[in-house]
C-alpha positions as CSV (number, residue, x, y, z in Angstrom):
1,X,-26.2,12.5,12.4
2,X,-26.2,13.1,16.5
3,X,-23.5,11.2,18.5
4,X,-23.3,11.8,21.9
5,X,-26.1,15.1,22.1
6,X,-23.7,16.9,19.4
7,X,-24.0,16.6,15.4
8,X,-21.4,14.8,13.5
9,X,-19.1,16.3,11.1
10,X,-20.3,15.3,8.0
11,X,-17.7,15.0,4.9
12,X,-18.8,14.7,1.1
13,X,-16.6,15.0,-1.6
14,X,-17.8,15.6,-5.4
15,X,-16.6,17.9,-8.6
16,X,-17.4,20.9,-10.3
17,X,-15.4,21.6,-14.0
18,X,-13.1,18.8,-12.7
19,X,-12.1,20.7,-9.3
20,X,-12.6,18.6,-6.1
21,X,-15.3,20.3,-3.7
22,X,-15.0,19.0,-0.2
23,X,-18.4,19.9,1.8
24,X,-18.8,19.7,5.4
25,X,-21.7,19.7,7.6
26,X,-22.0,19.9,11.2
27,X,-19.6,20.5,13.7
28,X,-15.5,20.5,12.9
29,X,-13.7,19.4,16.2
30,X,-11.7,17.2,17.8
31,X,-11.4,14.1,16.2
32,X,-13.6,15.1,13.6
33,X,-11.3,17.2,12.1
34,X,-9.0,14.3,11.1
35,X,-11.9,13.5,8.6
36,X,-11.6,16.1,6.1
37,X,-7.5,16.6,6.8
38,X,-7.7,12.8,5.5
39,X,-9.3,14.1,2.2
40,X,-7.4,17.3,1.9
41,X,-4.2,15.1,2.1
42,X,-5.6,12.4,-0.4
43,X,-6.5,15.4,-3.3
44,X,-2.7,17.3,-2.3
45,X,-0.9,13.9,-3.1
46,X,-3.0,13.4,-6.2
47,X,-1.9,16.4,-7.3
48,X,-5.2,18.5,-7.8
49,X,-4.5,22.2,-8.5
50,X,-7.2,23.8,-7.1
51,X,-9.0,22.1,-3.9
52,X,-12.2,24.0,-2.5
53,X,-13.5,23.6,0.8
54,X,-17.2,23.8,1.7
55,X,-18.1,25.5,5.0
56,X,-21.4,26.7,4.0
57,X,-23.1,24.2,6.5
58,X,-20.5,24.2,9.1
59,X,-22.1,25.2,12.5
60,X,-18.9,25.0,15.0
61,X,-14.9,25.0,13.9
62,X,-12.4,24.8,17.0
63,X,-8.7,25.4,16.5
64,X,-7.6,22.6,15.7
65,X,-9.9,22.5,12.5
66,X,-8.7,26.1,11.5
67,X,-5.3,25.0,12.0
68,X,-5.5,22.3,9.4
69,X,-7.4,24.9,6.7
70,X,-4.7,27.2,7.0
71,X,-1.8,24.3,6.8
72,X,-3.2,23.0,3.9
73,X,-3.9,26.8,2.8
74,X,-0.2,27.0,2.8
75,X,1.8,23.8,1.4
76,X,-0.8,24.4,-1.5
77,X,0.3,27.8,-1.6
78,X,3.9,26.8,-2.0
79,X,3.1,24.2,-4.1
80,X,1.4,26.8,-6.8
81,X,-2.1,25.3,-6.0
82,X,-5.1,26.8,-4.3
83,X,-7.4,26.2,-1.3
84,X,-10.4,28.5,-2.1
85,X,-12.9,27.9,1.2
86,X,-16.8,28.5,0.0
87,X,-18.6,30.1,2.5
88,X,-21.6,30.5,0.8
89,X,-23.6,31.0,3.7
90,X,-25.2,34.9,3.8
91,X,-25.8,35.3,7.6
92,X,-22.9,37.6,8.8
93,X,-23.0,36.4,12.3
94,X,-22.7,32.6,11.3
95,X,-19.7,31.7,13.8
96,X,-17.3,30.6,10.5
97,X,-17.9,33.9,8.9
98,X,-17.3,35.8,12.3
99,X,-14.6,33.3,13.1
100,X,-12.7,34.0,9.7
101,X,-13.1,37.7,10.6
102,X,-11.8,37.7,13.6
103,X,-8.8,36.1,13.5
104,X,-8.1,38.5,10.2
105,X,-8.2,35.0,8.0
106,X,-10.5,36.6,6.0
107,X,-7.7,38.7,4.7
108,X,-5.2,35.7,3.9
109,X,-7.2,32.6,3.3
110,X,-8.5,32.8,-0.5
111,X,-13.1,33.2,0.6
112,X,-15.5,33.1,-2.0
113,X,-19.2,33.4,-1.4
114,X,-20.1,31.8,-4.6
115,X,-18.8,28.8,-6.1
116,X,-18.6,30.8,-9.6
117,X,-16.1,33.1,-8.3
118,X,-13.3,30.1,-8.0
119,X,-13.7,30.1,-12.3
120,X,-14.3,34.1,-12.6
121,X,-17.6,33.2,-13.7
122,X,-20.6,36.3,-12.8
123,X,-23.4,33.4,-12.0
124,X,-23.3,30.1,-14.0
């Protein structure tokens, strides 16, 4: 969806062997973000051990989305719970795969390319 000449952060929720997946399309800024930190805080409270985040179809993330990945990244971390972020799109210069890498988040944030890989499966 296209509000105001930009697209829409889109958020879906669903699960896979019980885990929540949140997916997100589109562009993560500004007020947008406040979407899926909404759904990251509703699955922390509920107590969900591992939570995976979608960015496969994310075009654009400013800071202030990376910020709340790598908050929630954290009080799960201290909580003895997982974020695992699915970035399951191949092309290397796709700005969340270069973003990641740049800022050396690639090295901290727990990045699977394939959804198996949260479970250890080889390809389900």
């Amino acid at each position: 969806m296209e509000i105001g000449g930009r697209m829409a952060l889109e958020v879906k929720v669903r699960k896979k062997n019980g885990t929540p997946i949140i997916a997100l399309g589109g562009r993560a800024i500004g007020s947008d973000v406040e979407k899926f930190a909404k759904k990251l805080e509703s699955l922390y409270k509920n107590g969900s051990k591992t939570i995976i985040l979608d960015l496969s179809e994310v075009s654009f993330l400013d800071s202030q989305g990376l910020g709340k990945i790598v908050y929630y990244y954290h009080i799960m971390e201290k909580a003895g719970r997982s974020l695992v972020i699915l970035n399951a799109n191949p092309d290397p210069q796709m700005f969340v795969r270069r973003l990641f890498s740049l800022t050396n988040l690639d090295r901290v944030l727990k990045i699977v390319d394939d959804i198996n890989q949260v479970w250890g499966e080889e390809n389900a």
